[in-house]
MOPAC internal coordinates of N, CA, C and O (Angstrom, degrees):
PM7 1SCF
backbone

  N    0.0000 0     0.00 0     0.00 0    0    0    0
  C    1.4566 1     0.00 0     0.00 0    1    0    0
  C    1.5231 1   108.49 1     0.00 0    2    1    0
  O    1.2310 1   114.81 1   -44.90 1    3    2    1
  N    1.1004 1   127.44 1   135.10 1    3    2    1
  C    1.4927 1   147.56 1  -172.62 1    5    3    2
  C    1.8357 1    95.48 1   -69.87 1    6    5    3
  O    1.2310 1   118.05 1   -20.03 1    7    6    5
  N    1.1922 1   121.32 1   159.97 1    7    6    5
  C    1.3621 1   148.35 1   167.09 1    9    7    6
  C    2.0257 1    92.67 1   -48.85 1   10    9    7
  O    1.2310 1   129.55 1   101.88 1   11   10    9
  N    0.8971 1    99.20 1   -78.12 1   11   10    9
  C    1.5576 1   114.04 1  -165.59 1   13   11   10
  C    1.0340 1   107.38 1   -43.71 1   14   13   11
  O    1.2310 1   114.35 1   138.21 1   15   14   13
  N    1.5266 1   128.30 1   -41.79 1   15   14   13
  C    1.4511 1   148.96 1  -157.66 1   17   15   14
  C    1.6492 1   102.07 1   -79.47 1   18   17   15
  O    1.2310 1   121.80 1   132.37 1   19   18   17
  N    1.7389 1   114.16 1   -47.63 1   19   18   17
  C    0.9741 1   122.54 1   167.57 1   21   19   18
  C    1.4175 1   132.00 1   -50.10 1   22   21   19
  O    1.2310 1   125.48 1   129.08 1   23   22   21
  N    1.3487 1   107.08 1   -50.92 1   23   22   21
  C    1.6276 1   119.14 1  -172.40 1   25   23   22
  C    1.5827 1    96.48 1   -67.92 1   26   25   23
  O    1.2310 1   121.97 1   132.98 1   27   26   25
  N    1.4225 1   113.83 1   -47.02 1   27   26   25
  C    1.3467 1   126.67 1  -151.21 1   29   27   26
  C    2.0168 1    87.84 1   -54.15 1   30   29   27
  O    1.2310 1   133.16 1   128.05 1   31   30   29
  N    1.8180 1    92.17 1   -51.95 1   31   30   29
  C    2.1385 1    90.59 1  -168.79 1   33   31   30
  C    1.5735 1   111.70 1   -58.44 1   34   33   31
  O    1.2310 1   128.98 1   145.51 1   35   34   33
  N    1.7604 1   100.30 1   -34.49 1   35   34   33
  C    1.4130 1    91.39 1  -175.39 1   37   35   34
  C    1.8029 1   110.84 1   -67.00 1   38   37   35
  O    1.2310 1   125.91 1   156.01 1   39   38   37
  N    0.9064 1   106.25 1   -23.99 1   39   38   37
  C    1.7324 1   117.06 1  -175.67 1   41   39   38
  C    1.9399 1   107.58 1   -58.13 1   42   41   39
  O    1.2310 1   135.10 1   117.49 1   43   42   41
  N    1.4213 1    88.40 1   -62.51 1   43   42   41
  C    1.8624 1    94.25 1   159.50 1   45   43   42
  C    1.3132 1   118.94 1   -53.33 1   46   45   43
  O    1.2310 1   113.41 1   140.85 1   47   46   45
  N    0.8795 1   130.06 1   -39.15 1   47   46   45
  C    1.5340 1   129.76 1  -149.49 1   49   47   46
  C    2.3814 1    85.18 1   -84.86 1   50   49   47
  O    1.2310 1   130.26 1   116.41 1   51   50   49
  N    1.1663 1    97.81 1   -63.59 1   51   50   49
  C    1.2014 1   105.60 1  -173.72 1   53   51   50
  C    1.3796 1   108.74 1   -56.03 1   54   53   51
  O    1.2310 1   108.60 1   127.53 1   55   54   53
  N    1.6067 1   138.93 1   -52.47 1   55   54   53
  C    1.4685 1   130.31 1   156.78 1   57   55   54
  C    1.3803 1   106.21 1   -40.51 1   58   57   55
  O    1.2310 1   113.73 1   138.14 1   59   58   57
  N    1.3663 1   129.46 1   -41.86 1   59   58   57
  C    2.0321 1   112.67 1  -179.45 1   61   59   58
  C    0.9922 1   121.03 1   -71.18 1   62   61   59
  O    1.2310 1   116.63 1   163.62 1   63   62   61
  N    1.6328 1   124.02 1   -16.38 1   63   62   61
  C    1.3679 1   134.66 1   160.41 1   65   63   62
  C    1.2080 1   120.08 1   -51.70 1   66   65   63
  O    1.2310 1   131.23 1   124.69 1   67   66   65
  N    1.8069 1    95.93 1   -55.31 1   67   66   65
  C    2.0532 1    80.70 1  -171.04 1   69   67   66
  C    1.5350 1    95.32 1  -109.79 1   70   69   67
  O    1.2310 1   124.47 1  -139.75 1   71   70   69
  N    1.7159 1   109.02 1    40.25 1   71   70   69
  C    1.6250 1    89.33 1   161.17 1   73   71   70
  C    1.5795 1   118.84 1   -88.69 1   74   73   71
  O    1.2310 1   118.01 1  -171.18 1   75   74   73
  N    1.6578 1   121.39 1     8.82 1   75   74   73
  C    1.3360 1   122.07 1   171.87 1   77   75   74
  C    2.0979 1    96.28 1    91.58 1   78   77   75
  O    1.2310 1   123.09 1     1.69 1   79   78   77
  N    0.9105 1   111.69 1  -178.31 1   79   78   77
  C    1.6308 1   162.28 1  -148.39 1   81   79   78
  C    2.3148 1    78.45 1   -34.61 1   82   81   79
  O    1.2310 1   112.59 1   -43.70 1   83   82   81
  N    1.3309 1   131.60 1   136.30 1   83   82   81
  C    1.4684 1   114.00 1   171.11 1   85   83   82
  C    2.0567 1    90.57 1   -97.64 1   86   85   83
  O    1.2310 1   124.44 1   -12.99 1   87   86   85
  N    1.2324 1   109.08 1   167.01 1   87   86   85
  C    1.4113 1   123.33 1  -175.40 1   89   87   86
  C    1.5351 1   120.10 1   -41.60 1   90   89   87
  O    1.2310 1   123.03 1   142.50 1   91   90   89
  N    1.6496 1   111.80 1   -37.50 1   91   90   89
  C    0.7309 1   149.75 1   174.71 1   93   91   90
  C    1.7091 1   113.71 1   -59.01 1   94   93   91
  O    1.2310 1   129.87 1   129.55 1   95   94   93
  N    1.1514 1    98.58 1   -50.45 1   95   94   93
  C    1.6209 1   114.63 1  -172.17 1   97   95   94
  C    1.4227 1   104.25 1   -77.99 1   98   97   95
  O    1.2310 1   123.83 1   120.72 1   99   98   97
  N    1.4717 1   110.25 1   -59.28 1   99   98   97
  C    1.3427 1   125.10 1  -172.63 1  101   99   98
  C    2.0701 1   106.81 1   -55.40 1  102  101   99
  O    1.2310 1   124.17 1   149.53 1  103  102  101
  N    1.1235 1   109.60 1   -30.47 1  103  102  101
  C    1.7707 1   122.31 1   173.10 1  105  103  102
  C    1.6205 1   102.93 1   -68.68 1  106  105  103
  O    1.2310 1   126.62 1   133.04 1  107  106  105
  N    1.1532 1   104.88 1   -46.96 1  107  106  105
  C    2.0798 1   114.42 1  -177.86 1  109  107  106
  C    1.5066 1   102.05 1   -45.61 1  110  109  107
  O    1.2310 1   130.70 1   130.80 1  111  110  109
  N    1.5275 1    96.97 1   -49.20 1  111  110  109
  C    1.7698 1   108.42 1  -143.03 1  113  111  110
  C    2.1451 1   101.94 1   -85.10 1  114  113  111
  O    1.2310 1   142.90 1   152.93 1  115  114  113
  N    1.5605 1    73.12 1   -27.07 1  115  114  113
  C    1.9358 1    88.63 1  -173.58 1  117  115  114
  C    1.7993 1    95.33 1   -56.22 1  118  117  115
  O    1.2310 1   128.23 1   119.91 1  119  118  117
  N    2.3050 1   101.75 1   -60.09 1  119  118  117
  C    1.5563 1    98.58 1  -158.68 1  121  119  118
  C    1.9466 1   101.87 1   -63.90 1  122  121  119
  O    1.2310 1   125.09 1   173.03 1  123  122  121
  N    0.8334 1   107.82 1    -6.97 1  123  122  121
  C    1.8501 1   107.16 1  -160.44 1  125  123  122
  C    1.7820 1    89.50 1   -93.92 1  126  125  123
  O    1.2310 1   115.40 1   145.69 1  127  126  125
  N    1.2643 1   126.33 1   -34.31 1  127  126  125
  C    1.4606 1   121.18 1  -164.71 1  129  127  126
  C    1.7870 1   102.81 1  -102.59 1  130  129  127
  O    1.2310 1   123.15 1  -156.96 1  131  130  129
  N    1.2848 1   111.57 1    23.04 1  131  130  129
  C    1.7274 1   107.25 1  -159.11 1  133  131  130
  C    1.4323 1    93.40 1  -160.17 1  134  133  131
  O    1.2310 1   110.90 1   116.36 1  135  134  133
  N    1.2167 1   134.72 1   -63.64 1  135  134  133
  C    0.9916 1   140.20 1  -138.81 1  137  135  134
  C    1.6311 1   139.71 1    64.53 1  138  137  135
  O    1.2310 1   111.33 1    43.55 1  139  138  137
  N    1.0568 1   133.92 1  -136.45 1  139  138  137
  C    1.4000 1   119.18 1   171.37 1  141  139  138
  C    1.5467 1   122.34 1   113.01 1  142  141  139
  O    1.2310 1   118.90 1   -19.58 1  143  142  141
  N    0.9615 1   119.71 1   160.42 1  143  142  141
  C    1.6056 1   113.89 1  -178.97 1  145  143  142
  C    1.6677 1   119.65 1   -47.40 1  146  145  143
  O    1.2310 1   125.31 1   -26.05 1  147  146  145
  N    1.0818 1   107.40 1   153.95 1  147  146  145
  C    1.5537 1   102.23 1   179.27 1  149  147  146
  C    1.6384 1   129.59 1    60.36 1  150  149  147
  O    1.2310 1   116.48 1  -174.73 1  151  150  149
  N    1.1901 1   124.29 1     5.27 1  151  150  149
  C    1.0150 1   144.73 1  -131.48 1  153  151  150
  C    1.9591 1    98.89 1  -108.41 1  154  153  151
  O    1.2310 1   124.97 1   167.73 1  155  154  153
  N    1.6318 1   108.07 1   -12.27 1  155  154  153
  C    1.4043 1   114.74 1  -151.14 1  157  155  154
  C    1.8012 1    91.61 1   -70.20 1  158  157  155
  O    1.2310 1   126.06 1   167.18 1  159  158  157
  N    0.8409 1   105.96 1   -12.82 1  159  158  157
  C    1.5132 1   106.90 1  -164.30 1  161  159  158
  C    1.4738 1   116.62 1   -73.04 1  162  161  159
  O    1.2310 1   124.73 1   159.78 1  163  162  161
  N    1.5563 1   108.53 1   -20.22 1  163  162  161
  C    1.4594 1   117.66 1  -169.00 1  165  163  162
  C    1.6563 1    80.34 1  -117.66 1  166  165  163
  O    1.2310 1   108.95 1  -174.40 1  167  166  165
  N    1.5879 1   138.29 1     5.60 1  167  166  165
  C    1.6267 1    86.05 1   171.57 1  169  167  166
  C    1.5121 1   104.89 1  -128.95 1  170  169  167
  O    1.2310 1   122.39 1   -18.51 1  171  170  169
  N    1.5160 1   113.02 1   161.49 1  171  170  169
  C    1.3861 1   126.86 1  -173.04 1  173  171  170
  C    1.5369 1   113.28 1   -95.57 1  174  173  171
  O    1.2310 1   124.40 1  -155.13 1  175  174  173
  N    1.3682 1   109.16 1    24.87 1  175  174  173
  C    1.4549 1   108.75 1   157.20 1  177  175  174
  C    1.6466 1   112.04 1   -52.35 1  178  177  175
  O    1.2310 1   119.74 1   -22.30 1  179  178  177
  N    1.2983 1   118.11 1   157.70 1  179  178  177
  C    1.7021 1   130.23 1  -178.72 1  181  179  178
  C    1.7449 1    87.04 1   -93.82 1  182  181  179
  O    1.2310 1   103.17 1   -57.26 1  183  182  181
  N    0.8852 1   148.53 1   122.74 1  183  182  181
  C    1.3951 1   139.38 1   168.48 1  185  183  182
  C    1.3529 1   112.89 1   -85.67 1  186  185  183
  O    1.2310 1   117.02 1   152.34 1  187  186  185
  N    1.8700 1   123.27 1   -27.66 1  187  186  185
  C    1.3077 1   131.47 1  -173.14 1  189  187  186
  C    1.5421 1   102.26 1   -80.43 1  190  189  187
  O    1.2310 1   119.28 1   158.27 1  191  190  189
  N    1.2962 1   118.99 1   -21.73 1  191  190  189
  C    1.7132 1   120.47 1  -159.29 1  193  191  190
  C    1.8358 1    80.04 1   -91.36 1  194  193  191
  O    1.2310 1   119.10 1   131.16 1  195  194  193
  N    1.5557 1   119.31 1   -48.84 1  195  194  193
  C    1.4038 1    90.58 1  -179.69 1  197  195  194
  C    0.8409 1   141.72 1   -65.63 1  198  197  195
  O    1.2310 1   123.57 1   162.27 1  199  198  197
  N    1.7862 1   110.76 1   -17.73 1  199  198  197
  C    1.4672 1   122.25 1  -166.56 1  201  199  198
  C    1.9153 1    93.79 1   -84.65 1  202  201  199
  O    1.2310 1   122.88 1   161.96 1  203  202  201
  N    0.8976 1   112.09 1   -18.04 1  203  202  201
  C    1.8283 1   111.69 1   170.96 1  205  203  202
  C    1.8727 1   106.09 1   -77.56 1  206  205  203
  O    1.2310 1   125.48 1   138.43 1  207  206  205
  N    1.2538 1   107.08 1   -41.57 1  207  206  205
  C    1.7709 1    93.92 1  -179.20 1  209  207  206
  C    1.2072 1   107.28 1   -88.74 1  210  209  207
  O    1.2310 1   107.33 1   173.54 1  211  210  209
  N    1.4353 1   141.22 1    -6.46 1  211  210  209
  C    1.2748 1   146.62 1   161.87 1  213  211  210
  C    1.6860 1   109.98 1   -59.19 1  214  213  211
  O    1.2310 1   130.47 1   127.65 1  215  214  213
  N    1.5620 1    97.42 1   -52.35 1  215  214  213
  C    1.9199 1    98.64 1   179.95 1  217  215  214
  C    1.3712 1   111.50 1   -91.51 1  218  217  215
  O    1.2310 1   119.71 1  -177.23 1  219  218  217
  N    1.8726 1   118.15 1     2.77 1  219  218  217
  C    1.7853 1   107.12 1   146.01 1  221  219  218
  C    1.1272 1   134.04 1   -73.06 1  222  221  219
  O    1.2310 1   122.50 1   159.37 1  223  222  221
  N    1.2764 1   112.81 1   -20.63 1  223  222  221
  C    1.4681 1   133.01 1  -162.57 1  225  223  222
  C    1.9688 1    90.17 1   -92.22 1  226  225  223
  O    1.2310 1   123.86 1   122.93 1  227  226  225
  N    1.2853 1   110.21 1   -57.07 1  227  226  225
  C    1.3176 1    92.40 1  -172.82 1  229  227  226
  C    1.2997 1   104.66 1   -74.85 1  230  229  227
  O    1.2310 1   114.62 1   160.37 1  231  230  229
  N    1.5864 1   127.80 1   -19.63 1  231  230  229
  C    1.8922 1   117.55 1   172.77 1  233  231  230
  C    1.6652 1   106.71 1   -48.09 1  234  233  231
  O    1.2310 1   124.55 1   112.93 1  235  234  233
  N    1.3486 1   108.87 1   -67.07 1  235  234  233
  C    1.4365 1   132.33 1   173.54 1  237  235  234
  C    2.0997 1   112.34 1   -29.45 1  238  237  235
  O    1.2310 1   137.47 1   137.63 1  239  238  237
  N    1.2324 1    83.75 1   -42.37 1  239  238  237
  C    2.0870 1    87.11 1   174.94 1  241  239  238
  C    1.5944 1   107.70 1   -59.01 1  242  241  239
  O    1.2310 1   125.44 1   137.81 1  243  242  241
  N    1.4797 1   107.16 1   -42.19 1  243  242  241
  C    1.6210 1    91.13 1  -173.91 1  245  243  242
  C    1.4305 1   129.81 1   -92.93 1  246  245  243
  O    1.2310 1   120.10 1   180.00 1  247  246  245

């Protein structure tokens, strides 16, 4: 890679740094801060611990 070629990637690389959130990130942060369909993948809810206080709460009704 040439001198020019170099500065030029490091030049990109450093503008993608402080351009904030990558597409990727900004989709993570959207399903985790919003929720929404499809979304199970980004969150760290326990789903088994709810599905246990979900069927205390309805044990507890009768």
């Amino acid at each position: 890679m040439r001198k020019s070629n170099q500065t030029d990637a490091e030049s990109i690389k450093e503008q993608s740094r402080q351009s904030g959130m990558s597409y990727n990130e900004a989709k993570e942060y959207i399903a985790r801060t919003t929720g929404g369909h499809g979304t199970n993948v980004y969150s760290n809810t326990n789903t088994e611990a709810v599905k246990r206080k979900n069927q205390e709460s309805e044990d507890n009704k009768s």
